[in-house]
Each structure stands twice: as structure tokens, then as C-alpha cells.
N, C-alpha and C positions, 0 to 999 in steps of 0.2 A: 411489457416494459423491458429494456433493454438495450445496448449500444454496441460499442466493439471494440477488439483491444487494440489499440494504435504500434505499439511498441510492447517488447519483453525483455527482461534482462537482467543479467547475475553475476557473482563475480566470486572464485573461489576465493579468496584474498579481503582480508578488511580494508576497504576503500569507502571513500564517503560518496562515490561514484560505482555504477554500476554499466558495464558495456551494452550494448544492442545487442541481443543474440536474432538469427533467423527462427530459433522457436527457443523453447523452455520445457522442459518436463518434467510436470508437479509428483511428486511421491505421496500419497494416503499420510497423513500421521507425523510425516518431518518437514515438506517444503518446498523450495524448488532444487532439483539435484543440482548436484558442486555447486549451492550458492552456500556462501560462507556462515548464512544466519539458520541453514536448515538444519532440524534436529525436535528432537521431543523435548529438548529442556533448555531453555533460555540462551539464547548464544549472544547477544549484544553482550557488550564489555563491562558497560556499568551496572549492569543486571546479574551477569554473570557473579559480579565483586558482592554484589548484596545477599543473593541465594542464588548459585547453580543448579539447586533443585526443582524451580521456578519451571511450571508448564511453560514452553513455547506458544503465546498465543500470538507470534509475531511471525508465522510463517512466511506469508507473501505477503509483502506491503507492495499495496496500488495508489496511483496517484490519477488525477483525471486531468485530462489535458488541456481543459479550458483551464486551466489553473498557470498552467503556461503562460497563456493568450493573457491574464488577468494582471500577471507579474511584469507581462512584457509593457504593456501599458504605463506599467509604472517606472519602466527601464531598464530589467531585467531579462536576460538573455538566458532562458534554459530549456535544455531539450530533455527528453524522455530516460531516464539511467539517471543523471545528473544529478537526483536530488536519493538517491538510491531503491528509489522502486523495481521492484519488480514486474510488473504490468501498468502499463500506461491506458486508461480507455479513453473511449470515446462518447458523449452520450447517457453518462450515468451521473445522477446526482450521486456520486457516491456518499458526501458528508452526511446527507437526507436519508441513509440506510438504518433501518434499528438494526440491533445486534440482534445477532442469529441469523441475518438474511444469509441466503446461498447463493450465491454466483456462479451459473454454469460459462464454462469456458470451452469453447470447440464442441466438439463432437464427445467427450469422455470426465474433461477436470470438471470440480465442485472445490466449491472453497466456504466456508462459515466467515461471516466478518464478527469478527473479535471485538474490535474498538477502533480506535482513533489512534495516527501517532502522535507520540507526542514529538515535538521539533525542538529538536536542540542546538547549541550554539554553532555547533559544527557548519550549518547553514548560513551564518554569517563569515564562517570562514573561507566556504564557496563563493559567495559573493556579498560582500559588506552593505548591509542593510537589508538583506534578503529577509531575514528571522521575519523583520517585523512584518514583511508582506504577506506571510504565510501564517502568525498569529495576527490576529483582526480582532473585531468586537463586535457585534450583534447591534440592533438597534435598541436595544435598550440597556447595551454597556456590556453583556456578558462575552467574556473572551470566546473566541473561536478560533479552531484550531483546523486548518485547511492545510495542513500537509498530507494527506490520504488517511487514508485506512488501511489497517491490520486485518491480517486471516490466519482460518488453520484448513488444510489441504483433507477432505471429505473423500475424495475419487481422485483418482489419479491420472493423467493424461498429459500428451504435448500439447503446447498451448500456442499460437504462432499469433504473427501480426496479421489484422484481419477476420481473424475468427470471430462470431459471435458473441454476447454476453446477456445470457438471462439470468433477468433477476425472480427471485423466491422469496418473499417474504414469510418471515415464521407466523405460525398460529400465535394467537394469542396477544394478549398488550403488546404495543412496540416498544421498547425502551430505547431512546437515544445513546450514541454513542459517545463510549469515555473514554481514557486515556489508558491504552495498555501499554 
């Protein structure tokens, strides 16, 4: 089981957009280097204002690209960076992951998925009505939240577009993904 990463990308600087890089290079423990959210303790803004003591379980956020193809449909135009991902794949249910799965990246990076992000208004400020394409609802009413998933950085390596992505499922019960 597994797919591949379409795109990478970071941005030393708080932007609601992240650039394309030719690769990325995860660090054990903080994230993706000079991206502006790595670190061991909480770097988003509104997290930061509540407890800066708060574990980083937000290292790399992935987003999967048919989620693109799915907004595009509905007449939205966004590419890979855009919605501030760090890794774009291809081929993974990502939303479908329990927590604790691993994702190996290339030849070296591992990543733990944390949760879900959560998506906030900022996405409408990208593009006006975007929010609601990317929260949803399930068929039996319960919201879903398809803006990717969150990690924290296991092994360390560069990660480029193209590379591989196996997935690792933990032992034991799966537990569905929530909101970190």
C-alpha cells in the first residue's frame, strides 16, 4: 500500500501559501527545515497565543491531490503549496489513515500521522467559498474535514517529488483521525 509525492514545499516566513521546492529535508523531532512551522513546540500563531508549550504534533502537513481534482470540479483552482502543505501525494487515502501510521518517504524520511488539520477561515480568504469544499459531511451528516493530515518527523531525510510513499500501519486498534 502506497502512492507518491507529487509536490513539496515550505516557506521560511508565515504565509498562508507555501512555494514548490525541488526537494525538502525533514529533521527527526522538528520538521521540515526553514519551513516556518518546524520546531518541537507549537509554532502556528493561534496555538502558539493559547500554550507555547504545546508538543508540535503539526510538523509536516500533507495534503493528497485528488483533493485538487475534487475542488476543481466544483470550480476551484489550486495547486500543490497553495493551501500550505508541505507534501502533496499521490495515491493515498490519506483521510482513511489511523493515527500512528508511518509514512516512509524516499529512501531515508518517516513521518507518524498525528491527526487531521483542522481548516480554518484563512482558506476562504484564498479563495471565497473554498472552506466549505474542504469541510464536507459524511453520509450520515457527520462533518469531515479533508484538508490533509498532520505529522511529526520519525527519520530524517530529503524528500523530493516522485519519491515513493509507504504506508505502515500501527499495531493494534486503528483509531480514526482527529483534529490537532
Amino acid at each position: 500500500m502506497g502512492g507518491t509525492v507529487a509536490a513539496v514545499s515550505s516557506n521560511s516566513t508565515y504565509s498562508f501559501t507555501k512555494p514548490n521546492r525541488d526537494s525538502i529535508t525533514l529533521i527527526a523531532g522538528l520538521g521540515v527545515e526553514g519551513d516556518v512551522h518546524a520546531g518541537v513546540t507549537v509554532k502556528h500563531r493561534s496555538r502558539v497565543q493559547r500554550d507555547p508549550s504545546q508538543p508540535n504534533l503539526r510538523q509536516v502537513h500533507f495534503i493528497h491531490e485528488e483533493l485538487f481534482e475534487e475542488v476543481r470540479a466544483a470550480g476551484f483552482e489550486v495547486a500543490s503549496g497553495e493551501l500550505g502543505e508541505n507534501v502533496t501525494t499521490r495515491g493515498i487515502d490519506l483521510l482513511g489513515l489511523p493515527k500512528g501510521t508511518r509514512l516512509r518517504l524516499g529512501d531515508e524520511a518517516v513521518v507518524e500521522v498525528t491527526g487531521l488539520r483542522n481548516p480554518c477561515a484563512q482558506i476562504d480568504g484564498f479563495q471565497k467559498g473554498l472552506l466549505k469544499q474542504v469541510v464536507g459531511r459524511d453520509g450520515d451528516g457527520s462533518v469531515r474535514f479533508k484538508a490533509g493530515i498532520m505529522s511529526v518527523v520519525v527519520a530524517g531525510g530529503v524528500v523530493r517529488p516522485g519519491d515513493p510513499v509507504a504506508v505502515e500501519l500501527p499495531d493494534g486498534p486503528h483509531l480514526p483521525l482527529e483534529i490537532v
